[in-house]
N, C-alpha and C positions, 0 to 999 in steps of 0.2 A: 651502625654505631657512629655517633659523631665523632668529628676530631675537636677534643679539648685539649686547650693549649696546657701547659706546663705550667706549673707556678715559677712565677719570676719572666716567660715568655712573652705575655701580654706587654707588660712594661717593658722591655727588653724594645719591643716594637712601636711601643708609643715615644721611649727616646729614640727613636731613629728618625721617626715622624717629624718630630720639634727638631731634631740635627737638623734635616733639609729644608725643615722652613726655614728655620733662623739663617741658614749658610744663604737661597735663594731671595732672601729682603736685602741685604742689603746690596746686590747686585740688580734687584728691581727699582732699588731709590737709587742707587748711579748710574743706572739707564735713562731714570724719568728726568734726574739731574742733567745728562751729558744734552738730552734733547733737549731739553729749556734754554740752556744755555747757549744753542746752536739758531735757534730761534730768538735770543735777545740781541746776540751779535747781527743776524740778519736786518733783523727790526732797526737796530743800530745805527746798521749801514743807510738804511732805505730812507731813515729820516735824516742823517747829519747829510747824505750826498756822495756819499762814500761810493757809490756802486759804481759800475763804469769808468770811463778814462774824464780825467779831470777835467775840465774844462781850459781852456787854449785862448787865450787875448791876445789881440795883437790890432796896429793901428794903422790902417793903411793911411797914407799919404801922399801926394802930390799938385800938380798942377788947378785939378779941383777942389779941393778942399779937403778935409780928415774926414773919416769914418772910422767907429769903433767895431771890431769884429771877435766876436766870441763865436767859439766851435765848442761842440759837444756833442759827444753820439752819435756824429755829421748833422745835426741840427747846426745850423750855420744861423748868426743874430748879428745885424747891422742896426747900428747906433749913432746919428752924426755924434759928432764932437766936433768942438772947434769951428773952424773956417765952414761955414754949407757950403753943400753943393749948388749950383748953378740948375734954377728951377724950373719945371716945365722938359725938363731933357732926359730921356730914358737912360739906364744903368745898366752894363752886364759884369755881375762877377764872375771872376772867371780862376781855376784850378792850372795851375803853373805846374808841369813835371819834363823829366826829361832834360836833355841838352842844355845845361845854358845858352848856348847859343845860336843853337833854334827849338826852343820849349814845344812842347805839346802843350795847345791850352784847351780845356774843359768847360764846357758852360756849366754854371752851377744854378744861375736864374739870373730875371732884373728884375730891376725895380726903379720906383720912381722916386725922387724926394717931395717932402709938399710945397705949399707955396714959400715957405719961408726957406724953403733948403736940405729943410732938416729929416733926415733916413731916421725908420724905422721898419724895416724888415723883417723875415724871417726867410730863410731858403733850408734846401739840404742838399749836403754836398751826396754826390753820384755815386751808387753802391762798389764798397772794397776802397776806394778814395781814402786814404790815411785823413787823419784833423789834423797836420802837420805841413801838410802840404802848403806851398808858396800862394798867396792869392792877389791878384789884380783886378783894377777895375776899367771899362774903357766903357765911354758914351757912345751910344748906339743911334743912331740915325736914320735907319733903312731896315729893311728888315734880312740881310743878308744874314745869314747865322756864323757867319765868321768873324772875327773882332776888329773894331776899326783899330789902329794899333796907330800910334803906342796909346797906350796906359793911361788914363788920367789920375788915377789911385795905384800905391801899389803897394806893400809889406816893407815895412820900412826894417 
């Protein structure tokens, strides 16, 4: 013998049906919502620049002339300004830490200027290397790997 339902049973169950859907949509469209949203703010970021540590300007200065130096991501960007550099003569920048008064210095790369003086670079500072870090420049002459000293640029 079959089981027939009850009259009034049927329906009894087809509203309980429509309860749980109607209760689980709107928790499906503020699910779909919270992720879109999560995803525009990303999107956001990616395009104003927002991701990552800001980027860090600073103008080095001295005896040889100005450089523009922007850090980011340790992506290190020289830019003359100003007075050039003295042409034809190799460049090392270099990562100041430690002591003031006997730093640890860093090589971070060289570079050359062109015939008019004028820096355009790129380098990257040495993994773990804070973008905050003190930077200096000294002309290089030899191929000794340690810094002719003093400085001919430095973090003003």
């Amino acid at each position: 013998m079959s089981a027939q339902p009850m009259p009034g049973q049927a329906t009894e169950r087809r509203r309980a049906e429509r309860r749980r859907r109607s209760i689980s949509l709107p928790y499906a469209v503020g699910g779909a919502v919270a992720v879109a949203a999560v995803g525009l703010v990303a999107l956001l970021f990616t395009f104003v620049g927002l991701e990552g540590d800001a980027p860090r300007t600073t103008q080095l200065t001295g005896s040889a002339g100005a450089v523009t130096v922007e850090v980011k991501d340790a992506q290190v960007t020289l830019e003359g300004d100003g007075k050039p550099l003295p042409a034809g003569a190799e460049y090392e920048l270099w990562a100041v830490q430690g002591d003031p008064d006997a730093p640890k210095l860093t090589s971070v790369g060289t570079f050359r200027p062109d015939a008019d003086g004028k820096v355009d670079a790129e380098l990257q500072l040495p993994k773990g290397m804070p973008q905050e870090v003190p930077l200096a420049v000294t002309q290089e002459e030899d191929d000794d790997p340690s810094p002719n000293l003093p400085p001919v640029l430095a973090t003003t």
